[in-house]
C-alpha positions in Angstrom: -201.3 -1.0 -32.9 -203.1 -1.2 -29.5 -200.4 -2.9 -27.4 -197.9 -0.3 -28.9 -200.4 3.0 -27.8 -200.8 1.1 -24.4 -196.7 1.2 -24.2 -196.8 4.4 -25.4 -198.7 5.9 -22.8 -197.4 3.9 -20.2 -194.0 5.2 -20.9 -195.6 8.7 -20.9 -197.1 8.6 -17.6 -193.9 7.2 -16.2 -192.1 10.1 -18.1 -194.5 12.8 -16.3 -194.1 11.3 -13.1 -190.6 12.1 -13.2 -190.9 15.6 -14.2 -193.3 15.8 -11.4 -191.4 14.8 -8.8 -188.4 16.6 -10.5 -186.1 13.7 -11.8 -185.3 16.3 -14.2 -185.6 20.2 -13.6 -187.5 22.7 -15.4 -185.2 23.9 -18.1 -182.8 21.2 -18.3 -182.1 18.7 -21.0 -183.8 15.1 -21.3 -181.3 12.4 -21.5 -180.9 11.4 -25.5 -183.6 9.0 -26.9 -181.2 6.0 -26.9 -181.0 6.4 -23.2 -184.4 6.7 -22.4 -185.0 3.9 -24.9 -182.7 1.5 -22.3 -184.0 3.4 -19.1 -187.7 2.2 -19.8 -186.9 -0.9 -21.9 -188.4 0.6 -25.2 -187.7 1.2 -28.5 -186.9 4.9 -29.3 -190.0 5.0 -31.6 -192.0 4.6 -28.7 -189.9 6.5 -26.9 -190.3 9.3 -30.1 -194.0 9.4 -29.4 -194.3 9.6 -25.8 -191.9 12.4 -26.1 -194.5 13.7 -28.9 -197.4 13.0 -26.3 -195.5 15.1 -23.5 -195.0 18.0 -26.2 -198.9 18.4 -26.8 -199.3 18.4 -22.9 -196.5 21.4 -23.0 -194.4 19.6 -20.6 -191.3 19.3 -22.7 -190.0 21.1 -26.2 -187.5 19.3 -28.5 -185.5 21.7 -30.4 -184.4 19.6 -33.4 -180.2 18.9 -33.6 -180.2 20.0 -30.1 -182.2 18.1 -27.4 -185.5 17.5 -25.5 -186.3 20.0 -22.7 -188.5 20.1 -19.6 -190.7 23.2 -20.0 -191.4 25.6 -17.1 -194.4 26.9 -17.4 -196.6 28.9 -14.9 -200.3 27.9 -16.8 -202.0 24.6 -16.4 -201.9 22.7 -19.6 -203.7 19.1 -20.9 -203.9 17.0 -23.4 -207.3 17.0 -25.0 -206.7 13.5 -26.9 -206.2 12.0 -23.0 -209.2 11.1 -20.5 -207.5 12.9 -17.6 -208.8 14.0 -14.7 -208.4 17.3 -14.1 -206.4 16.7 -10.5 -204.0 14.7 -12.3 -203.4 17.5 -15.3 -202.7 20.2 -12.4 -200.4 17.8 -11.0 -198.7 16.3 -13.9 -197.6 20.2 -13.6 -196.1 20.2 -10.6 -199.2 22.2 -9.2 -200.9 21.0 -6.3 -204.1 20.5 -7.2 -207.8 21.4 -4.8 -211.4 21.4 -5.1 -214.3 23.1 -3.7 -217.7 21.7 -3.5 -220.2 24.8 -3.9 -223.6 22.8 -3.7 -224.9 19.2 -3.9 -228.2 19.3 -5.4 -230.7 16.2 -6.0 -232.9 17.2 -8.6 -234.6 15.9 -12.3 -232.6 16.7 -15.3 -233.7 19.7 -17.6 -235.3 18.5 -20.8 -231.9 20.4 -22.4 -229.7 17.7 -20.2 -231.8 14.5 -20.3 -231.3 15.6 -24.5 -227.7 15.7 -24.1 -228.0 12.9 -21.9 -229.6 10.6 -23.7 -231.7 9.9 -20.4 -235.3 9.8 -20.3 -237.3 13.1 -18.7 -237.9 11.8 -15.2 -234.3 10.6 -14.5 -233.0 12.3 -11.0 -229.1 13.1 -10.9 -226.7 15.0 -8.2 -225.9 18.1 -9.3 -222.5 19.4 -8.5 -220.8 22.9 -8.4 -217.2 23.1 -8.0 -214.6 25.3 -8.4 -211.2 24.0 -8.9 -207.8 25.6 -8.2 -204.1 25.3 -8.5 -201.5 25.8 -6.1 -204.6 27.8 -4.2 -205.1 29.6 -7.4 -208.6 29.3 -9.1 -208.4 27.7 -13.0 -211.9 26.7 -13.5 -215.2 26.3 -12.3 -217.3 23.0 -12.9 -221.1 22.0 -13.3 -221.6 18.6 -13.0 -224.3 16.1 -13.3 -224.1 12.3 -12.3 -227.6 10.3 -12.2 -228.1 8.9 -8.9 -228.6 5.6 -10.6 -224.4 5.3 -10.7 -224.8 6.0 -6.8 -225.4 3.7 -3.9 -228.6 3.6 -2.5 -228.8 6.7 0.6 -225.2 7.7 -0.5 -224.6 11.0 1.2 -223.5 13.4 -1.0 -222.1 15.2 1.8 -219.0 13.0 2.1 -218.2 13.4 -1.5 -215.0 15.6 -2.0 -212.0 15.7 -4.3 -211.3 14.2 -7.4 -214.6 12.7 -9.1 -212.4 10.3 -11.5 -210.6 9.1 -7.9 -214.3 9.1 -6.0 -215.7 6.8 -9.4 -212.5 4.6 -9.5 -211.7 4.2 -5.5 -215.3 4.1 -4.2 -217.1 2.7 -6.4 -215.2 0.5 -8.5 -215.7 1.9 -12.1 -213.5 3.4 -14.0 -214.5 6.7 -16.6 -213.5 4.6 -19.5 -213.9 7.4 -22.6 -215.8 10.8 -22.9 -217.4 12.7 -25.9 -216.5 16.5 -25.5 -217.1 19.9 -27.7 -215.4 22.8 -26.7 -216.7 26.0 -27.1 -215.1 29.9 -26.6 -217.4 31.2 -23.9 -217.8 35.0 -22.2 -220.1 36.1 -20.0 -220.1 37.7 -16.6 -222.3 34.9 -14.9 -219.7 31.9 -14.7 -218.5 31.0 -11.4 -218.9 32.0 -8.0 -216.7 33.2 -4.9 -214.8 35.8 -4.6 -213.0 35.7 -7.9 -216.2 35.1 -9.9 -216.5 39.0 -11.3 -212.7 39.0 -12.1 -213.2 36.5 -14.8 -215.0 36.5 -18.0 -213.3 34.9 -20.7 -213.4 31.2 -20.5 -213.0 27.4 -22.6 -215.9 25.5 -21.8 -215.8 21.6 -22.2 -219.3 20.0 -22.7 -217.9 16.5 -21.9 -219.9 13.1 -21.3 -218.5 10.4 -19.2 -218.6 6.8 -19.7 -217.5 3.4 -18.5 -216.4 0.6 -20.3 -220.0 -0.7 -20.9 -221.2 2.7 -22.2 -222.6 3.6 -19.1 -223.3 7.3 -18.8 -221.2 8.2 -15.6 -221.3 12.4 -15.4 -222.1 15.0 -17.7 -220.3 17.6 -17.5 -219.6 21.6 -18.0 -216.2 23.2 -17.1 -215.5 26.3 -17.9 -211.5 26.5 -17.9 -210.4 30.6 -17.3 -208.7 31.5 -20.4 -204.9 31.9 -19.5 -204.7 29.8 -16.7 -205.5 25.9 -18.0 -204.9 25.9 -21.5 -205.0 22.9 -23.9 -203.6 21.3 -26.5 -203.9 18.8 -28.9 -201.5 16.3 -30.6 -201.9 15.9 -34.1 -200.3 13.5 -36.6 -200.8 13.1 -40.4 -200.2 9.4 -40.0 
């Protein structure tokens, strides 16, 4: 069952890097299953689920006797069952993603986050504000906390920028492995920052912890996602 969800998302990924790069156009008609089946060297019920996969994402719609489609859509949308980074859901769009680093701060955690946390009272972590757009358009805005234990000793915070997965996985070798996330309705009029700040109030915040492979705490996290332009979704199955 493993090796076959491991095929299945590989075929998935390789599926949304052709709509990303516009193998096929928005609106147009995937090639049949038996074809994509040959094409990536699959069966078609693997082929069947990634399609399902690409569905919950909102990137295609399969209208049943007729055909699979590419959606075009104007929102940002993500799976919530997939560890994504945020960068790669804008541009699995076709967005181009950007980032905004409002403050660096070095500081102890709250005895609210070392409880989430699971970290003891006098741990010290780097704590991020950024706001996160696409296509130059903001989408959400993002408090984050890593403990400076993850960092290199005199790491200056000053050169980090971008995507955090990418900074984790290309700088310092570890890769987010899983996260454990709530997600919550939130409004309130103190959200955000910048010049859009006060135009927003409605938002999905995700309360997500980050975590290696050896149950490392990485990041926690809160992003507040502005309601209407990043939505998600979520794949179910009664299997």
């Amino acid at each position: 069952m493993a090796s076959r969800t491991t095929l299945v998302s590989k075929v998935s990924e390789d599926l949304r890097a052709e709509l990303t790069s516009g193998v096929h156009a928005p609106g147009g008609r995937l090639p049949a299953e038996s074809q994509l089946a040959e094409h990536f060297s699959v069966s078609r019920p693997t082929i069947r689920a990634a399609l399902r996969e690409l569905e919950a994402m909102g990137l295609v719609k399969t209208q049943h006797g007729v055909g699979t489609f590419v959606v075009d859509r104007p929102s940002v949308r993500a799976g919530l069952e997939r560890l994504d980074s945020i960068t790669d859901s804008i541009r699995a769009m076709g967005s181009e993603p950007g980032m905004v680093y409002a403050s660096r701060v070095a500081r102890h955690v709250m005895p609210d986050e070392a409880s989430i946390m699971g970290v003891p009272g006098e741990t010290q972590v780097l704590e991020l504000r950024r706001t996160i757009t696409a296509d130059g358009e903001v989408v959400a805005y993002s408090y984050d906390l890593i403990p400076l234990s993850v960092l290199p000793k005199g790491f200056d915070t000053s050169a980090l920028s971008g995507s955090l997965f990418r900074f984790f996985r290309e700088e310092l070798g570890i890769d987010p492995h899983h996260g454990l996330a709530e997600v919550h309705a939130a409004h309130s009029e103190h959200v955000g920052w910048g010049p859009e700040a006060q135009a927003h109030r409605l938002f999905v915040m995700l309360n997500q912890l980050h975590y290696d492979i050896k149950d490392q705490l990485l990041m926690y996290s809160r992003t507040y996602f502005i309601e209407g332009r990043y939505n998600f979704t979520i794949y179910r199955s009664g299997l």
